[in-house]
N, C-alpha and C positions, 0 to 999 in steps of 0.2 A: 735497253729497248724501251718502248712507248708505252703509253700506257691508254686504253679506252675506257668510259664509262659514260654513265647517259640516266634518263627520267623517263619513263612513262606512266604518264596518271590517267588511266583505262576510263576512271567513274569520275574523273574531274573530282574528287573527294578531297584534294589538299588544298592548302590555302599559298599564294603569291608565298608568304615568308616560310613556312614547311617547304618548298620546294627548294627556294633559294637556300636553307641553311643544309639541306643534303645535296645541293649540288657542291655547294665548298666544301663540304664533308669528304664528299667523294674524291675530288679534285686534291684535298691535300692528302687525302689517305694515296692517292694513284700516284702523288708526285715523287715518292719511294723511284718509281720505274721512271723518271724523267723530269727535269728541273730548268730547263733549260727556253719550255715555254709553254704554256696553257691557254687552250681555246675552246668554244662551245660553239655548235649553228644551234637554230630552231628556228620554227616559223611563226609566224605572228603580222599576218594582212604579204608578207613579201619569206621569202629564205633571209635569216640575219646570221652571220658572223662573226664573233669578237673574238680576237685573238689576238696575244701579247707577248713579246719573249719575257718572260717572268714567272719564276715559279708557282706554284698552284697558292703557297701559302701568303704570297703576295700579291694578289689577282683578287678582285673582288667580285664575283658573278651573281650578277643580279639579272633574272629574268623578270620581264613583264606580266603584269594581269592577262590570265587567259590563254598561255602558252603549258601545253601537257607533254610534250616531247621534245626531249635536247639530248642531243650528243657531244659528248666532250671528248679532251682528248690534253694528257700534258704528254712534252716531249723530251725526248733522251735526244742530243744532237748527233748524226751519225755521219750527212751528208749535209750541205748547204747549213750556211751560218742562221745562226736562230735571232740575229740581231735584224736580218733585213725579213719582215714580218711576213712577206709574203715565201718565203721557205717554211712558214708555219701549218700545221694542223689547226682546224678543218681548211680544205681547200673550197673555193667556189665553181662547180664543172655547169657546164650547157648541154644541151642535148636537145634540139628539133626545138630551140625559145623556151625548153623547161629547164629553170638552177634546181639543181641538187649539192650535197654538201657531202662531200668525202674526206674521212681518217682514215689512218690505217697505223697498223704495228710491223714498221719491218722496213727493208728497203724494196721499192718495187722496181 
């Protein structure tokens, strides 16, 4: 199965590199549940997306200055090949001209 994990910095209290060194913290500790690919949204002026087929410990994530909330997500392949990216976690959805970013753990 998948694995999910994420950041939220409530008081804005951490710095650009504290953020970044526990998102790949988290990322390789979650890659145990899925190695097959690793992605994060978060917002920052627009919703962003980066996602890779490549395990978490090969995957570099780097968020920008000024982003406090990210979701991540590495994946175990269960369905659809993790080589063509768009079968990857996070997905990009719409709704009424609003993107939102969805992961999940499971087959839906």
């Amino acid at each position: 199965m998948c694995s999910l994990f994420g950041l939220i910095d409530f008081k804005e209290s951490l710095s650009t590199h504290t953020k970044n060194k526990i998102l790949n913290t988290l990322a390789r500790e979650c890659q145990v549940r899925g190695t097959d690919a690793t992605g994060i949204a978060y917002n920052n002026d627009r919703l962003r997306i980066y996602k890779r087929p490549l395990p978490a410990r090969k995957m570099k994530i780097h968020i920008p200055h000024g982003v406090n909330v990210v979701m991540g997500h590495t994946r175990m392949t269960t369905q659809g090949n993790a080589q063509f990216n768009q079968n990857n976690h996070p997905f990009l959805g719409k709704v009424d001209g609003n993107s939102f970013a969805l992961a999940h753990n499971g087959v839906l």
